[in-house]
Every structure is written in C-alpha cells, then in structure tokens.
N, C-alpha and C positions, 0 to 999 in steps of 0.2 A: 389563347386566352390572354387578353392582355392583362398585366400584372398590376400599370395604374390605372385606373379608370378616372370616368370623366368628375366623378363626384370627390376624389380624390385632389385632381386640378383644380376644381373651383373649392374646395376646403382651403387649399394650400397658397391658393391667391389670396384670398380674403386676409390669412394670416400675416404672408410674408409683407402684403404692404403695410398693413397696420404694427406690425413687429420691425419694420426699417424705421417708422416716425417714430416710434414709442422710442427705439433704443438710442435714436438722437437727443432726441427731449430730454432723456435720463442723464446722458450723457454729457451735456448741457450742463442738466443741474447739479449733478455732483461735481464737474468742470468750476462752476462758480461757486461750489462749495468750498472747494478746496483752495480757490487764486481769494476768497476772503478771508482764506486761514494765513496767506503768506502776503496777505497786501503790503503791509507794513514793511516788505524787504523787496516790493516792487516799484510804489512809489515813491518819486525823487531820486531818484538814482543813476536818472541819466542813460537807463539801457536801451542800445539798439533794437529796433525791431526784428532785423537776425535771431537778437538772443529770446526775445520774447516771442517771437514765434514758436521757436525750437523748448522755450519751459512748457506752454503750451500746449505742442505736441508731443513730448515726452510726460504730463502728467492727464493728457488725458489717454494716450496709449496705458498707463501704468492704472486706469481707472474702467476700462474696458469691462475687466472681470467681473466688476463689483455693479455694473451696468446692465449685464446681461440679464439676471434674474431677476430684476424687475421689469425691463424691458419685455423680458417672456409673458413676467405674469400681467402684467396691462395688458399687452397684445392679444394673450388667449382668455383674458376675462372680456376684453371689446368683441373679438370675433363671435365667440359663443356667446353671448350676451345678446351680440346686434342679430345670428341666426335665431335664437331662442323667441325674439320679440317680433322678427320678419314669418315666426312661425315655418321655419324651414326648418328647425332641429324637429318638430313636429310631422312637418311632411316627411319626413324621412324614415321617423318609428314608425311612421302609420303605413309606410311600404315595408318595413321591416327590415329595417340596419338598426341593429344598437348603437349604442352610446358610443362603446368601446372601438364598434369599426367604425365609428365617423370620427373616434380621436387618433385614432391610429396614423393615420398619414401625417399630422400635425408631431404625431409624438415621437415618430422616426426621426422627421426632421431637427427637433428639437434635443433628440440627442444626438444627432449629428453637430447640432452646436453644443453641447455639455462638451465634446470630445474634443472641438474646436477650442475651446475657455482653456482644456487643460492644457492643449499644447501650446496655445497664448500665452498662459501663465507662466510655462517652461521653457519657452524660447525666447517672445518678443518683454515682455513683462520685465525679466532679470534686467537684460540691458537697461532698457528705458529708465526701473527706478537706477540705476547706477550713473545714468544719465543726469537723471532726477540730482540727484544727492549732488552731483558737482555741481548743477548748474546754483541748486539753492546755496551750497555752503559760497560760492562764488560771489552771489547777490550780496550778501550777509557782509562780507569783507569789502565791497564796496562803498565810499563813502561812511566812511566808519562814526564820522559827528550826528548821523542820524539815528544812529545805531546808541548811542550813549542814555545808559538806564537813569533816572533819579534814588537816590539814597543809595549805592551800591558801589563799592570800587569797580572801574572798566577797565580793563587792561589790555584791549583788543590791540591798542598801538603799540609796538613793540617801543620797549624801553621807558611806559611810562604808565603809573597806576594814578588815572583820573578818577575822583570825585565829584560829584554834582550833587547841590541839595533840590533845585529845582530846575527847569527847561521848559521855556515857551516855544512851543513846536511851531508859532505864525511867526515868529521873527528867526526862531535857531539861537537865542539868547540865552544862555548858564547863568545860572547865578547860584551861590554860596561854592564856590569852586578852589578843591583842594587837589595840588598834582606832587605827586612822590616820585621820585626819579631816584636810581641808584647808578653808580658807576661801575668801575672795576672792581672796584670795593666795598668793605662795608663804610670806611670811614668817607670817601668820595660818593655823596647823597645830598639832596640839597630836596627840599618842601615849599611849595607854591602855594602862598594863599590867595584869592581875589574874589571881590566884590561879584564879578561880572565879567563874562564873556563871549568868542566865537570861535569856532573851528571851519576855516572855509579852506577847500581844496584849492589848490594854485593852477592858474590857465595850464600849465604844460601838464597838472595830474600827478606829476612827481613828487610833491610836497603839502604839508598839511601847512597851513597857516594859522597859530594859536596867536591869537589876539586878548591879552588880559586888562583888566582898567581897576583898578585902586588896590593891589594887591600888596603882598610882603614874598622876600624872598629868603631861607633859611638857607643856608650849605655851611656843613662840616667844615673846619680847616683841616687839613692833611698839614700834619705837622712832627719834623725829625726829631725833634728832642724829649727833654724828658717829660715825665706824666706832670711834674710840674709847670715847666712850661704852658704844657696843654691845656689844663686847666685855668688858667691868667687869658686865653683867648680860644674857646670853645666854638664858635660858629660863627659866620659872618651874617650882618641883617641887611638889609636892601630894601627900601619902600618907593615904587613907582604907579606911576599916574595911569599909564599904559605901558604896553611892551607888548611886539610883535615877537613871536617866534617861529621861525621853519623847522619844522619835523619833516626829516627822509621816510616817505612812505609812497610808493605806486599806488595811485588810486585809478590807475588804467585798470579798466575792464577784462581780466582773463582768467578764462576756464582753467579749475585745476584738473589734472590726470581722473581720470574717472577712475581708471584703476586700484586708486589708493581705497575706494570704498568696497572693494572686492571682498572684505571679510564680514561686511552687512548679510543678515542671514534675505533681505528680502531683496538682494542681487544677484541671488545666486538659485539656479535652476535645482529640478528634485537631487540630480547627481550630485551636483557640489554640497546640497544639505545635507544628504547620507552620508556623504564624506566626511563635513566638518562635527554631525555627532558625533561621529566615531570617533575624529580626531579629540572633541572635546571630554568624552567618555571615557577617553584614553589616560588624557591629561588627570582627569578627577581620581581615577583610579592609582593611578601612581604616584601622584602629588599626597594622597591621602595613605597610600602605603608609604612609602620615604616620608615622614609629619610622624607618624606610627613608631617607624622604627627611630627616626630623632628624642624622639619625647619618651620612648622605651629606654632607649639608650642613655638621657639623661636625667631622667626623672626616677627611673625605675631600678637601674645597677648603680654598682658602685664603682665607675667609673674611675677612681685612684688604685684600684687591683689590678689595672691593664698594664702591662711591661711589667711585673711585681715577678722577681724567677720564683715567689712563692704563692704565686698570684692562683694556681690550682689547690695547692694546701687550704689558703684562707679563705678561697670563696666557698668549697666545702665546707670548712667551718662557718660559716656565716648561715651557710644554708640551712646544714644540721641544726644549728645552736639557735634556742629563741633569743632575741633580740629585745632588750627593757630599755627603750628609748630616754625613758627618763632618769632611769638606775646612770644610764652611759652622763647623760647631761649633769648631772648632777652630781658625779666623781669629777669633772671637767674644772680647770682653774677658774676665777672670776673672767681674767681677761680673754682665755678661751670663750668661755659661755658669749661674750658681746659679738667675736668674732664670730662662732658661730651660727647667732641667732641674725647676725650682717648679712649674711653671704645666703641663710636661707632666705633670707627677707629679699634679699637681689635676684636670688632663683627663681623667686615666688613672682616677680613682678615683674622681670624676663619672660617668665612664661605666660603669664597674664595679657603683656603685650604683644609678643608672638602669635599668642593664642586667638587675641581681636583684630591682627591684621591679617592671620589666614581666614577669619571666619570672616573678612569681608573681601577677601580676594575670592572664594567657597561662595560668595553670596552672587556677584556680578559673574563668574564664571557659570553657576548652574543657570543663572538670566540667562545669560546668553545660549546655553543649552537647550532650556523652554522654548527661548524662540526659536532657536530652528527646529523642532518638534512644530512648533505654532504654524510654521512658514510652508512646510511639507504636508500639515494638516491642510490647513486651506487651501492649495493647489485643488486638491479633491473635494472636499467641503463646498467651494465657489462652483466647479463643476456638476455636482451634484444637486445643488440649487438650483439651478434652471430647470432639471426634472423636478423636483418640488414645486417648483414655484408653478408649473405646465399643470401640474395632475391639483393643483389649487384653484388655481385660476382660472382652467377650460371646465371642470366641473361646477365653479360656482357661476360664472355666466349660465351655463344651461340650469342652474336651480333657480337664478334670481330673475332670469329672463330680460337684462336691462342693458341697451347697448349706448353708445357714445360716449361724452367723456363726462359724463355726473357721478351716477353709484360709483359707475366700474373705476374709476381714479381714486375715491372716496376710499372703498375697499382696498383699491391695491397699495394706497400709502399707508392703510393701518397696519394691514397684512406686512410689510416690507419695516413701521417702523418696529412692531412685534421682532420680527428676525433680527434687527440688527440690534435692539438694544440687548436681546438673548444671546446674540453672539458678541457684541462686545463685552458682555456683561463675563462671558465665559471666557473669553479671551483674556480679560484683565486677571480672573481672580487663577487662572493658568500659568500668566507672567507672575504674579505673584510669590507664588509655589506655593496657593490655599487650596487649590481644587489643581487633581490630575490633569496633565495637560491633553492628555486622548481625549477624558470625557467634556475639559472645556471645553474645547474645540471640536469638538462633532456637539455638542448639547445643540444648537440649534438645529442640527439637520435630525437628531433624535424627537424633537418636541414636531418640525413640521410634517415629516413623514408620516405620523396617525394623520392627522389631520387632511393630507391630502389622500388618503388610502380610505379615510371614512367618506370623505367628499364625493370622490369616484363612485364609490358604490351606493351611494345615498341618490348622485345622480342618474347612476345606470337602473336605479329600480322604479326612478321616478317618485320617490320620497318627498315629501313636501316640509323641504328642513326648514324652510323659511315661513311657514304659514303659521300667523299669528294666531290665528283659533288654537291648533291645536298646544300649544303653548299656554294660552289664557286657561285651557282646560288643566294640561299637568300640571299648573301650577296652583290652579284651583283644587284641584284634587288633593297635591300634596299640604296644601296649608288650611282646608280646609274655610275657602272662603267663603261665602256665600252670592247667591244670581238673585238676584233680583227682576221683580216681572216688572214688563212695560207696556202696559194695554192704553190705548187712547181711544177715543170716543169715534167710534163710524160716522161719517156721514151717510152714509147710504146704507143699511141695516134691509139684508134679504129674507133673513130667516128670525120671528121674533121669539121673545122668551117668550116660555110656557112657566109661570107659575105652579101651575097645580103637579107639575112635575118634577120641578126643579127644587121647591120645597122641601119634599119629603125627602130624595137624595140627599138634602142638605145638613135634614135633620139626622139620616143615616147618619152620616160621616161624625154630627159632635158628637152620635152615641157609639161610634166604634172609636172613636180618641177615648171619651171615656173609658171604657170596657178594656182599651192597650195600655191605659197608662194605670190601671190596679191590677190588671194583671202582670204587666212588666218589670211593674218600678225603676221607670228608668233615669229616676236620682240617685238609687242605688248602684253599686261598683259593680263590673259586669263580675263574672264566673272567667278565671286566666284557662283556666283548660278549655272552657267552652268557645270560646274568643281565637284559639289557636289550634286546638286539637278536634274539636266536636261541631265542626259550623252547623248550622242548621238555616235555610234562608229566612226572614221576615215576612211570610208570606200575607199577613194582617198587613204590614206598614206597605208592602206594594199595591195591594189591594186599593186601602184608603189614597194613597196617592194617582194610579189610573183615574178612578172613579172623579177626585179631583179636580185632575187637569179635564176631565171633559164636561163638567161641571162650567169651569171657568171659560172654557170654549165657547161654551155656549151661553153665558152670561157675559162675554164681550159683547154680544150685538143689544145690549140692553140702552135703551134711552136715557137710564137714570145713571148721570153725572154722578153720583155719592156712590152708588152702586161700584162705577169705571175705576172710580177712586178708593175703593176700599178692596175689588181686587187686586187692586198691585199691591196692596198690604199682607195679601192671603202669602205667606211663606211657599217658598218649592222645598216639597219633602224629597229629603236622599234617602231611597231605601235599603242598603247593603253599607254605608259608611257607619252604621252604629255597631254593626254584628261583626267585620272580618278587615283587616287592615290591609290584605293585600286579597286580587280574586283567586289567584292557585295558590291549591291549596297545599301545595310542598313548601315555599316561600311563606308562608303561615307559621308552618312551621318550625323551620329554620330559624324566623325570628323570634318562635316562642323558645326556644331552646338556647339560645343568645341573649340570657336573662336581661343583660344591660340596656339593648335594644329593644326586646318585650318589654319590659318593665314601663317606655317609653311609649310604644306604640299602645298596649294597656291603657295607660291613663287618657292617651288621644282615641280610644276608641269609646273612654265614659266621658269625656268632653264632647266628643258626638252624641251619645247617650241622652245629656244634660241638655243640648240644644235642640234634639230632637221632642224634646219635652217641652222646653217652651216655642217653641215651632207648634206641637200641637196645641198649647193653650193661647196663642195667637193665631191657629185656626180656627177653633172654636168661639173665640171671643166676633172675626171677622163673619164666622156661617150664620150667629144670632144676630150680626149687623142685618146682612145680607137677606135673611129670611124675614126681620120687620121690615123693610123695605119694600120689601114682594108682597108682604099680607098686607100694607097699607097701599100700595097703589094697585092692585087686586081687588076687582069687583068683587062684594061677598054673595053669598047665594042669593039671598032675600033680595037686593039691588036687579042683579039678574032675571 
C-alpha cells in the first residue's frame, strides 16, 4: 500500500510552487521594508558593493522567519482557493475524502517547515543579526558630517561637541554652528562660533576637513600665577573670515568585531538565552540581597556600637529600653541639635540618591531580562505561526472558494496585519514590564489559534461562514429589523384573480385582527412568567399570517397597478417574536432567571408586542384598500 498517493502529489505541487513565489514576494517586501528604515545610513556614504551585498544578505537571512507565515498563509489561501473555484475540493467530497485528509499532506509539510524556522532561528538567525548589528553600527560611523543632527549637541567625533542650528542636506551647508572642544584640562577649552559651514572628508579618508566662515574663537588662557593675575586676562578672542581645520579621523570603511555585540539577546541562540537569564536572575538576586543588607546595615543599626568592648552590654540595652526620639533630641546641646539634623539630612539624600541610581540600574537590568524571555519566546511563537497561519488560510480558501491574487492577498494582509500589530502590541507593553512577558509574547498565537481551530471545522462541515443571507437573517432576528415585500407587476399573468374568493378571505383576516387585538391587548406589557416560564405558541397570529401570504400570492397576478402597489405596503407578520425571545425553551429560561438580561429581553419582547399591533392596523387598513378595489372593478350581479 503505498503510503503517498497520487492525490497527495498533485496537492503538494499546487502548494509548493505557489509557497516558493509567495515566500519571495514576502520576503522582498519586508526586505524593502526594512533597507527604508536604515536608508538614511546607506545613502552617500560611499559603500562598496561588497559591503552592501553582504547588509543585504545578512538582513534578509535575519527576516526569513518573519517571512514564512505569511508566505504559508497566501500560499495555502491561493491553493485551496484556486481547488475550491476549479471545483476539485468538490470533486473530491463527492468521492469521499474529507477536508481533513486532503489537508493532511499540506499540513505534514508545513510543519516540517515550522521545525525548519525554528532551527533557522537557532542556528542561522543569531549569526546573521550579529552580522547585522556590525555591519549597521559600521555604516553609522562612516562619514560622520552626514550623520550631524540639527538642535542637538553631536559628539560622534572624538574630541569635539558640535552644534548645528540648521543643515541643508542639497549642498551639506551648517549654519548657526557652535563647537566645544576641551583639552587635558578643564582650564585648556577653547568655543567656536561661526556663521556657516562644511565638513568634507579628505581624498586619503584619514581626516575630516572643518571649514568655518565668519566665526569667533574663545580659549581659556592657562595661566601660572596668581587668581589675580588671571583675572586681568581671562580668555583669548579671535575673529576670522574663514578657517580650515584637520581633525584625525579614519573615515575608511571597516567592519567592527561582530563579537563585541555577543551580549545582544537577539544574537544569541535558545542556549545562550537560558544562559544569560540565569545569569541575569542571578545578578538581580544578589545585587538586591547585598542593597538589603547595605541599607540594613546602615539605615537600620547603630552602626557606632561596632568595636564598642561594651558594644553587647548597650545594644541590649538599646533593644530592651524604648527609645523617645524626641526626649534624646531635645536634652541635645543647641550646636549638637544642627549637627545632628546635618548629617541626617546628608543620610537622607545619600540614600535618596543611591536609592534612584539602583532603581535605574533595577530598571535597564530587568529590560534586558524581558528581552531575552522576549527572544526565546519568539523562536517558538514565529515557529508556530506558520501552523496557524496553514490551519487559517487552507480552510478559508475552501469556505470563500476564490483563487489568484484578488481576495486571497486582500485577506492574507488583513489576516497578517491583525497578527502583527497583536504581537507587537504584546511585545512592547512585555518590554515595558506592563503586561507579563509569557502572556505578551504568546497573546498573538493565544488569539489566532480559536480562529484557525474554528475555521477547520466550520470548513470540514461545510458551513457556509461566509454566506450573507444567513447573516442579514441573525442580524435581523437579533435587532429586530423589519423585510419588506417586493412585488412587481407580471407581464404575463397565468392564473387570474378570483374576486368572489378572495374578498371574503380578505374580509376574514380584518375580523380575526380585530377579535386578536381585544382579546390580547397587545399595548399592554406582556405577563414575565408567561414570556419565560409558561410559553404557549400564538397559534391565531400564525394562522392569520399563512392564510395571508397566500392571499398575497395570489393577488400578485392582479392587473390592477394600485392593487401591486399597496401589497408591498401589507406588513410580513413574525409569529413567535412577540410571545418567546429565544426558541429552547431552557435558554428561556436561564435568561428569565438573569433578571438583568430578562428585564431586557422583557421589554424587547413588548416592543414586538407594540409593532405587532400596528403591523396589524396597517393590515387592516391595506385588506379595506385592497377589497374596494376588487368590489369596484368586479362586475356586480345585475351587470352579469
């Protein structure tokens, strides 16, 4: 017995070519997603295509993972899709394979690539972003005048904090341009002001070339004598017209050590993450025990009893004896009391400041813990998307039946941008530390998983999740809309009215409205126990409604225009919407017992009540239309 069969093969073609274009395409575009996010540190810069090959292919290796799950789910909404519409998923139930064994060979495969993502993610993935990170922090440090922000001191050149008030990017032109420089010293500093400027690197690369035009130049004098002295001649000024200057700076082109980014949680594989929590777990725990016993030790004891030979004697007593803080203060000399309220006041704001720079050391430390919790989550997370996104996308092709690239693109980027804003959404408020970082980090695979688990089964039953009737119906049902009739005028009328028939039916019908609406009263509030506990059918209101519709049947083939026109005015009676809010009759009751929700359905069930009353005196008013119409174009006896 062979184990694949043929329908197996031609499943698994259809797929695999349409899953190679898809996962280019994808791959493509998150590709130029990402080189728009870092243009700014591509353009002008002078890089080899070497090196830009190699960003290239190290971010879009580092983009693979985040490719595949949409890749699947296009792929397997196009294949079942395009079967669905060729009427082949069709031919198939009607020989009798399910759903589930025509997705089966699809869905082996597709976790043979989840399995593939994860060890991509643990192998090839680390490197590449590690790759990643040097080659970008490299770019960055290239040509550094491109690099210079407006309003902000820049200090990327080593040795000098530049200012710019503004920067025309078409010419490379500074202007309001302020530069600090310091020496070995504090007093060796000197301040550059100028109008206008450029920084252009020099043909060998080795030096920046700072060009200024109408500036001032400030420097301290370093001066041996006394503060008098110094004072008589404080700084030297300098005003020129232009001035070149050489700053030593390599602006050659080179990769730094990738190495150095090794402590990045997203360059390092599942082992190194489990490592570094541990290690980082490690740190929090002992860092906040020793913090503990510091701040015990000097906030909490009395630390002047340590070396005391009496120092067991009086901390005894200290301990025994209550202590009147204010009694002690208050026996205390004048010039004690300042000294003492000095030295708490220095303890106090000792600790104060100790205290905000652990809690921000406490702060970047647990970040950096989230994320590699974050980093280890997603290996599995991105793995397990691709089965998600397979058991979404192969079932809704077979419900929506619609193959090429219209809906099924349509669908798979709403579908995809749903996931990612869930998962970045979960992802951010995780780094945060607002939301647990388990549940941010799985929350999107928690929200897709019903959805693809409802979709399967909706499609293996053959469910019509898509079909707009039934929909315009729940939705009518639930809000209680109303249908309206649409009768037009026959040309070609086989069967004609019978007056002498249809009359008297006619005239039934306004005397059973009559006779239900004194005996009902149905402006009155209904009975709550009878509405929820006691139903009873309406067997009057279905009655006059039958009777009705075949009334109106048979008065569509009528000639008479006024007539065509005043059925579509005759109301459609609901016979059961006035009497029971739901048909079972346990759910009845359940919600009569859930006062808050009775009380609700209650009032929507004498809102039906109410309409159903003027529903019938807009029957009756439309049957006395409908019946002088008949008696006036109705031969009478005598004519006859």
């Amino acid at each position: 017995m062979r184990i694949i069969k043929k329908i197996d093969i031609f499943i698994l073609k259809q797929f695999c070519l349409l899953f190679m274009g898809t996962f280019f395409i994808c791959l493509f575009i998150f590709l130029m997603q990402f080189i728009w996010k870092y243009v700014d540190d591509l353009i002008g810069k002078g890089l080899s295509f070497s090196v830009l090959a190699q960003f290239f292919f190290h971010a879009a290796m580092d983009l693979v993972p985040l490719s595949l799950p949409l890749a699947i789910l296009l792929a397997s909404l196009i294949t079942f899709g395009n079967m669905g519409e060729r009427l082949e998923l069709l031919s198939m139930k009607a020989a009798g394979i399910p759903l589930l064994r025509i997705l089966r060979p699809v869905a082996i495969f597709v976790t043979g690539l989840a399995f593939g993502s994860f060890y991509f993610q643990n192998v090839v993935t680390p490197e590449s972003s590690r790759q990643l990170a040097a080659l970008l922090y490299s770019m960055k440090q290239k040509s550094p005048e491109l690099e210079i922000p407006e309003g902000i001191f820049y200090n990327e050149i080593p040795g000098y904090n530049l200012f710019v008030e503004h920067k025309d990017l078409e010419t490379g032109m500074l202007y309001g341009i302020m530069i600090y420089t310091q020496g070995t010293s504090f007093d060796d500093t000197q301040v550059v002001l100028a109008d206008s400027g450029h920084i252009r690197s020099t043909a060998d690369q080795m030096h920046l070339q700072l060009t200024l035009y109408d500036g001032q130049r400030f420097r301290n004098m370093q001066n041996t004598g006394s503060a008098m002295d110094r004072s008589t001649v404080p700084y030297m000024r300098e005003t020129f017209k232009k001035e070149v200057d050489l700053i030593p700076f390599d602006n050659n082109f080179s990769v730094m050590d990738a190495n150095l980014f090794n402590d990045n949680a997203g360059t390092k594989d599942i082992f190194a993450l489990t490592r570094g929590i541990d290690s980082i777990q490690a740190y929090l725990d002992s860092t906040g025990h020793a913090q503990y016993e510091q701040y015990r030790y000097t906030f909490l004891e009395n630390t002047r009893l340590e070396g005391n030979r009496d120092s067991a004697r009086m901390r005894e007593a200290v301990e025994t004896t209550p202590v009147n803080y204010d009694t002690l203060y208050t026996a205390l000399p004048d010039g004690d009391r300042a000294r003492v309220l000095r030295l708490a006041s220095e303890r106090g704001h000792s600790g104060i400041v100790q205290t905000e720079m652990l809690k921000e050391m406490s702060f970047y430390v647990n970040r950096s813990l989230r994320i590699h919790y974050l980093e280890r989550n997603k290996k599995f997370t991105l793995s397990l998307a691709c089965l998600i996104f397979f058991f979404i996308g192969a079932p809704l092709g077979a419900i929506i039946r619609k193959g090429g690239l219209g809906v099924p693109v349509v669908v798979s980027v709403i579908i995809f941008i749903f996931y990612y804003m869930v998962n970045v959404s979960g992802e951010k408020l995780s780094k945060s530390g607002e939301w647990d970082v388990t549940f941010g980090s799985w929350l999107s695979t928690m929200v897709l998983t019903p959805i693809g688990v409802w979709l399967t089964y909706k499609a293996n039953q053959d469910s019509a999740v898509f079909n707009a009737e039934g929909y315009q119906r729940f939705f009518r049902r639930l809000f209680g809309l109303r249908i309206r009739r649409v009768i037009n005028r026959k040309e070609i009328i086989m069967n004609e009215v019978h007056p002498e028939r249809v009359i008297p039916a006619l005239q039934q019908i306004v005397a059973d409205c009559n006779n239900y609406e004194q005996s009902r009263r149905l402006w009155q509030m209904p009975n709550y126990l009878r509405v929820f506990f006691r139903y009873e059918p309406d067997t009057q209101v279905i009655s006059i409604s039958e009777r009705l519709e075949t009334i109106v049947e048979e008065l569509a083939n009528s000639r008479d225009s006024r007539i065509i026109s005043s059925l579509n005015e005759v109301p459609i009676l609901v016979p059961d919407a006035h009497t029971r809010p739901f048909r079972q009759p346990r759910l009845n009751m359940v919600v009569g017992v859930l006062l808050p929700i009775g009380f609700i359905m209650w009032f929507r069930i004498w809102r039906y009540r109410l309409r159903l009353w003027r529903d019938m005196e807009q029957l009756k008013k439309q049957c006395n239309y409908i019946i002088k119409r008949l008696e006036a174009s109705s031969p009478s006896p005598a004519t006859a």
